[in-house]
C-alpha positions as CSV (number, residue, x, y, z in Angstrom):
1,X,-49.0,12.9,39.4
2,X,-51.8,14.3,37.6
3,X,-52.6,17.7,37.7
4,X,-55.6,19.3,39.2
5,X,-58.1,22.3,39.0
6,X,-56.8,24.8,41.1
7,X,-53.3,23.4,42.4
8,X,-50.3,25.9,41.2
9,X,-49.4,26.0,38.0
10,X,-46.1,24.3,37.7
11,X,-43.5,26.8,37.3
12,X,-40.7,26.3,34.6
13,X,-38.0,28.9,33.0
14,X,-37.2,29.2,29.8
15,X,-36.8,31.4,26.7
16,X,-39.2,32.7,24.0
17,X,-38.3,32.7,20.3
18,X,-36.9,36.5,20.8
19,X,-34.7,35.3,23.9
20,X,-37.5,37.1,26.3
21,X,-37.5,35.2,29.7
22,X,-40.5,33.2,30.5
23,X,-41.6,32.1,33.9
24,X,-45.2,31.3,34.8
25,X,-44.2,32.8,38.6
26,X,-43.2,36.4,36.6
27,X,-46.8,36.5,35.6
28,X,-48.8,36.3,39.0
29,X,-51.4,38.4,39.1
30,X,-52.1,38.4,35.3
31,X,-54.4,35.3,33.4
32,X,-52.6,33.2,31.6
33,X,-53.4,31.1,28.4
34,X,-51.0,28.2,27.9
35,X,-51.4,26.2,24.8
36,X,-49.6,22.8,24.1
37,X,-49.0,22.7,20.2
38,X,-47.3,19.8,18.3
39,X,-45.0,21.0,15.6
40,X,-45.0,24.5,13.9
41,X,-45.8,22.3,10.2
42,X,-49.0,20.6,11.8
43,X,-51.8,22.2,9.7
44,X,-54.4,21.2,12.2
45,X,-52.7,23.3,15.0
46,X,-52.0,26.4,12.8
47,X,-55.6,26.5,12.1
48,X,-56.0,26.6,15.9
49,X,-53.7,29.3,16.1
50,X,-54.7,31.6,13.6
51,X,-58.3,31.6,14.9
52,X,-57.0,32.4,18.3
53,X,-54.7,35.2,16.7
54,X,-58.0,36.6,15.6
55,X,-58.5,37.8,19.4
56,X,-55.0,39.3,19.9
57,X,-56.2,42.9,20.4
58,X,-58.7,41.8,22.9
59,X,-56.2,39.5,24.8
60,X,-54.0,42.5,24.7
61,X,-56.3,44.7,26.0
62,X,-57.3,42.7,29.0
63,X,-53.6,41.2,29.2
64,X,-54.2,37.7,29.0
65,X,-50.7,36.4,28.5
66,X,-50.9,33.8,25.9
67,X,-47.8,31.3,25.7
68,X,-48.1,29.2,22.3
69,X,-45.6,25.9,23.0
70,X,-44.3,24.0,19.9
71,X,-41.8,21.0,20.2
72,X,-40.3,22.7,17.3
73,X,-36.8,24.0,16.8
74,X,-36.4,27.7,17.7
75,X,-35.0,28.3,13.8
76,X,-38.5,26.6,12.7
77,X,-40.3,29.3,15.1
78,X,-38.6,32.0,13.8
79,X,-39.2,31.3,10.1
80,X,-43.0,30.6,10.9
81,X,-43.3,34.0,12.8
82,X,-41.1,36.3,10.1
83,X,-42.9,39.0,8.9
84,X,-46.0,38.5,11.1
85,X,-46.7,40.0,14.4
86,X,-48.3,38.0,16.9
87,X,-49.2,39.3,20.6
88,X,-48.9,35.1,21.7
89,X,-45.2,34.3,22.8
90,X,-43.8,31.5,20.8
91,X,-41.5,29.0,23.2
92,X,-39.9,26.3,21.3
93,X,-39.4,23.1,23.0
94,X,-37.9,20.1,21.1
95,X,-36.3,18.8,24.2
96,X,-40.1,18.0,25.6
97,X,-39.4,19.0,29.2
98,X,-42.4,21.1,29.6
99,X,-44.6,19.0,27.6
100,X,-43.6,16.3,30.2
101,X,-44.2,18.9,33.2
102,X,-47.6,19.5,32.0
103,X,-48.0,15.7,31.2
104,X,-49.2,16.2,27.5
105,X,-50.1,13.2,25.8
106,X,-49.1,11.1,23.5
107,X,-51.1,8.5,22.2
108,X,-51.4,6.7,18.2
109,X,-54.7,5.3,18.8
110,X,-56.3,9.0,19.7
111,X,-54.7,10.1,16.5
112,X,-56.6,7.6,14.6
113,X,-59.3,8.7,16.3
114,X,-58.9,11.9,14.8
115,X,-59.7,11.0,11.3
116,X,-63.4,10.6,12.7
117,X,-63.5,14.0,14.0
118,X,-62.6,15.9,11.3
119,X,-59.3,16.1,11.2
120,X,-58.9,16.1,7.3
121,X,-60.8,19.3,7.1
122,X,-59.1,21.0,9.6
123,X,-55.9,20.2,7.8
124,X,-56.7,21.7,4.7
125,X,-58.2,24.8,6.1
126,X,-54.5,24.9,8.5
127,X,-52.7,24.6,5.2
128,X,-54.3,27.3,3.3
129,X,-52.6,29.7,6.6
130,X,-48.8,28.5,6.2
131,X,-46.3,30.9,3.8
132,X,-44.3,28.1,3.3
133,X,-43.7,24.3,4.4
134,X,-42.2,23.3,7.2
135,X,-41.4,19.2,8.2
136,X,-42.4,17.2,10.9
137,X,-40.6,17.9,14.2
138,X,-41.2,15.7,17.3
139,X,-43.6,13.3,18.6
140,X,-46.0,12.5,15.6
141,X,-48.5,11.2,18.0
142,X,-48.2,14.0,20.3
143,X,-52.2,15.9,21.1
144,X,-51.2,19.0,22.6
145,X,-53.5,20.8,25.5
146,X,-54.7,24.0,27.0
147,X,-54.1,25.7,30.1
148,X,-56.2,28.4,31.7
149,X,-53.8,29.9,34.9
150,X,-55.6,32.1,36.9
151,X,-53.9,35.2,38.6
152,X,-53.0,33.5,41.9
153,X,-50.8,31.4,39.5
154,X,-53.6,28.2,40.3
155,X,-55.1,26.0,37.1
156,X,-58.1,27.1,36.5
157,X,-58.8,25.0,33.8
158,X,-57.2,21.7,32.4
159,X,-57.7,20.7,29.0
160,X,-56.1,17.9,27.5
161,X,-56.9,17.5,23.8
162,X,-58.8,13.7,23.0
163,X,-57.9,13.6,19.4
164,X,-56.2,16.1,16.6
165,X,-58.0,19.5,16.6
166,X,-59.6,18.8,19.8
167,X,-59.3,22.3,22.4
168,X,-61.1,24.1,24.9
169,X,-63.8,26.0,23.3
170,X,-63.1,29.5,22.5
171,X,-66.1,30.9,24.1
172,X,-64.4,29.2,27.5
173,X,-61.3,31.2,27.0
174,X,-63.3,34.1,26.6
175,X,-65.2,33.4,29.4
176,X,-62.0,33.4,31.8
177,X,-60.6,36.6,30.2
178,X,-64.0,38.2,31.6
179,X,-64.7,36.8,34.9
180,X,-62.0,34.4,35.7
181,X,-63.7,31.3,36.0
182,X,-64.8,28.6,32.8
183,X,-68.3,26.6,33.2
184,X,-66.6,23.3,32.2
């Protein structure tokens, strides 16, 4: 069943990389960024991350809780985040349940697509973020998406990514972390 603007988030338990709990119900009340990534060695998706990790004092200060998904192994997770400090709570999911909950997709032909849209740039510009390599995990036609959860725990904004590199627009998330609400 697809999932719709402003139905409740669906709910799931499970661990960050530091063995924190994580349920989506703990956080009523607060907004809520959930991003879909494929595997911590994808340089498309690290470029994501690092420009989001360029607003981590702001999302800190307005407490946004930002939850960065991987379907990466937890010992992947935890090299990638060694000596770095990020305010985003890395959850490690090779078993795919929540990707399934949140029905990311998977689809070859969009990643194709992606080699239209740019995705070769964005791959050299992820690479030049990562310390050291890290292999394939996963689905490698997995697209990822974004989730905006609003304090009553509703969707506020859906986004599933069309093709490799493909996310809500920053100024969007920034948007919600002000007022709430998106325009899309």
């Amino acid at each position: 069943m697809p999932l719709k603007k402003n139905q409740p988030a669906p709910n799931f338990r499970t661990a960050d990389i530091s063995g924190k709990p994580v349920t989506i119900s703990d956080f009523k009340g607060k907004k809520i960024l959930l991003t879909f990534y494929r595997h911590v060695g994808c340089p498309v998706n690290n470029l994501r991350f690092q420009q989001l990790r360029q607003y981590d004092p702001y999302f800190k200060e307005q407490e946004l809780v930002v939850l960065a998904v991987y379907e990466s192994s937890i010992e992947n997770l935890i090299r990638y985040s060694r000596d770095e400090s990020f305010y985003a709570r890395l959850i490690a999911n090779p078993e795919f349940d929540l990707y399934t909950q949140y029905e990311i997709e998977q689809s070859t032909l969009k990643m194709l697509f992606s080699m239209y849209k740019g995705v070769f740039a964005k791959s050299m510009e992820g690479k030049k973020y990562f310390k050291e390599r890290f292999e394939p995990e996963g689905h490698q036609n997995l697209l990822g998406g974004e989730f905006l959860i609003g304090e009553d725990g509703n969707l506020k904004h859906i986004y599933y990514n069309q093709y490799l590199g493909d996310h809500i627009p920053t100024s969007e998330i920034l948007k919600f972390v002000q007022t709430g609400n998106t325009s899309i």
